[in-house]
N, C-alpha and C positions, 0 to 999 in steps of 0.2 A: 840818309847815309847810315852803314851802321859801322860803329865805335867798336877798336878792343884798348884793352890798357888804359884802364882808368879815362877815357875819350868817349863813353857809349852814352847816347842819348837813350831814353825809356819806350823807345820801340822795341817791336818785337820779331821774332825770327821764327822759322818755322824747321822743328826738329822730328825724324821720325820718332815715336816712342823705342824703338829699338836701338839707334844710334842715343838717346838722350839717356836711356837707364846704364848706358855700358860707358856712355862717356864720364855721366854721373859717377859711376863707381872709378874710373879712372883718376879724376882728380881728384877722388877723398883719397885714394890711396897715394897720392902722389902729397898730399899737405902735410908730412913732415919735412919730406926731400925736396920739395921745391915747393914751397907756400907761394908766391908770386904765379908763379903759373897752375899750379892747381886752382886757386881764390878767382883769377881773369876766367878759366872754365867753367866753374860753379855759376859763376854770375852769370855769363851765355846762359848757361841750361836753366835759371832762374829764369830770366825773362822770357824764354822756349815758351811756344806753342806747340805741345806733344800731341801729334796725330799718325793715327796704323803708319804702318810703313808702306800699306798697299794702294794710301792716298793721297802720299806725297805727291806734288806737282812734280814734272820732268824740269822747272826749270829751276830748282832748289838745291843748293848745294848739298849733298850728303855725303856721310864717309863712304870714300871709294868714287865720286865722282871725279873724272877727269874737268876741269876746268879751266877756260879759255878767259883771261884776262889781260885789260888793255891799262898798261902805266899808266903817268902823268904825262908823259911825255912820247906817247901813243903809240909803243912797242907794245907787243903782243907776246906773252906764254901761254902755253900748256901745263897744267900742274896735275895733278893727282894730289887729293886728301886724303893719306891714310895716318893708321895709327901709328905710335913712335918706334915701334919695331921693325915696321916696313920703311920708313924713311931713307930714303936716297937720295940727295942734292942731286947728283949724276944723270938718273932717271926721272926727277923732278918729280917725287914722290915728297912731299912735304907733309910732316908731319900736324895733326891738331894744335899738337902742344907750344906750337912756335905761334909765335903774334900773328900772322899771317894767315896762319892755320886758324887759331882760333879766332879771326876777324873775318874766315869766309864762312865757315860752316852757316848751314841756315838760309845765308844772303842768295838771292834770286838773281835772274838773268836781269840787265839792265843796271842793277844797284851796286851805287859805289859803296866799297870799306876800308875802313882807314883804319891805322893802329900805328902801335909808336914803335919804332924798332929798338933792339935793343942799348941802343947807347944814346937813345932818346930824341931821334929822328923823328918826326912824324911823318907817315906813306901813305901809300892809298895805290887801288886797282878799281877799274870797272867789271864786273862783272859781263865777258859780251856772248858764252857760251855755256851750257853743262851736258855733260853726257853721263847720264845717271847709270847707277852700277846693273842695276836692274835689265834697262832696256840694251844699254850701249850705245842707242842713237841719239845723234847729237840733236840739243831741241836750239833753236833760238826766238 
């Protein structure tokens, strides 16, 4: 499984080098205005395993991935991972910088991720689709 919010085990995630240097500079710039979520990003991108972006697997969560995930309770969404400027609960564009967000990025087809929400919930989804920004086709 993998961990956000102080909950991450010392596995590891796999991040394009493009998405890790941009997300990297996101959260330093975000660590005066929100130290909590910037520090939960850093630590992702810490444990990242940074490879091209032209060798990411199709089944690996990246920014801009539409992702298909199954609750606790076996309900199914559609999400989009973008950054906080695109963000739209409505069109279920969900940002990085939410627990969510930054408890999928990285995670692969099959693999649950859990994080705590914010008033200290603990969640979790499976992972059961990605359709990379790249191709658009959905891989499972």
């Amino acid at each position: 499984m993998q961990y956000a919010t102080g909950l991450r085990p010392p596995s590891r995630i796999l991040i394009s080098d493009t998405d890790h240097d941009r997300l990297t500079g996101l959260a330093r710039a975000l660590l005066d205005r929100a130290p909590e979520t910037a520090e939960e990003l850093l630590l992702e991108m810490d444990r990242a395993v940074v490879t091209e972006a032209a060798a990411m697997p199709p089944d690996v969560v990246r920014m801009g991935s539409i992702v298909t995930v199954r609750g606790e309770a076996g309900e199914t969404q559609r999400i989009m991972l973008v950054y906080p400027g695109e963000a739209d609960i409505a069109e279920n564009k969900i940002s990085v910088l939410t627990p969510m967000g930054t408890a999928l990025i990285g995670a692969a087809i099959g693999q649950a991720v859990c994080w705590s929400s914010r008033g200290g919930r603990e969640l979790s989804v499976t992972v059961e689709a990605v359709d990379t920004p790249a191709s658009g086709a959905q891989r499972r």
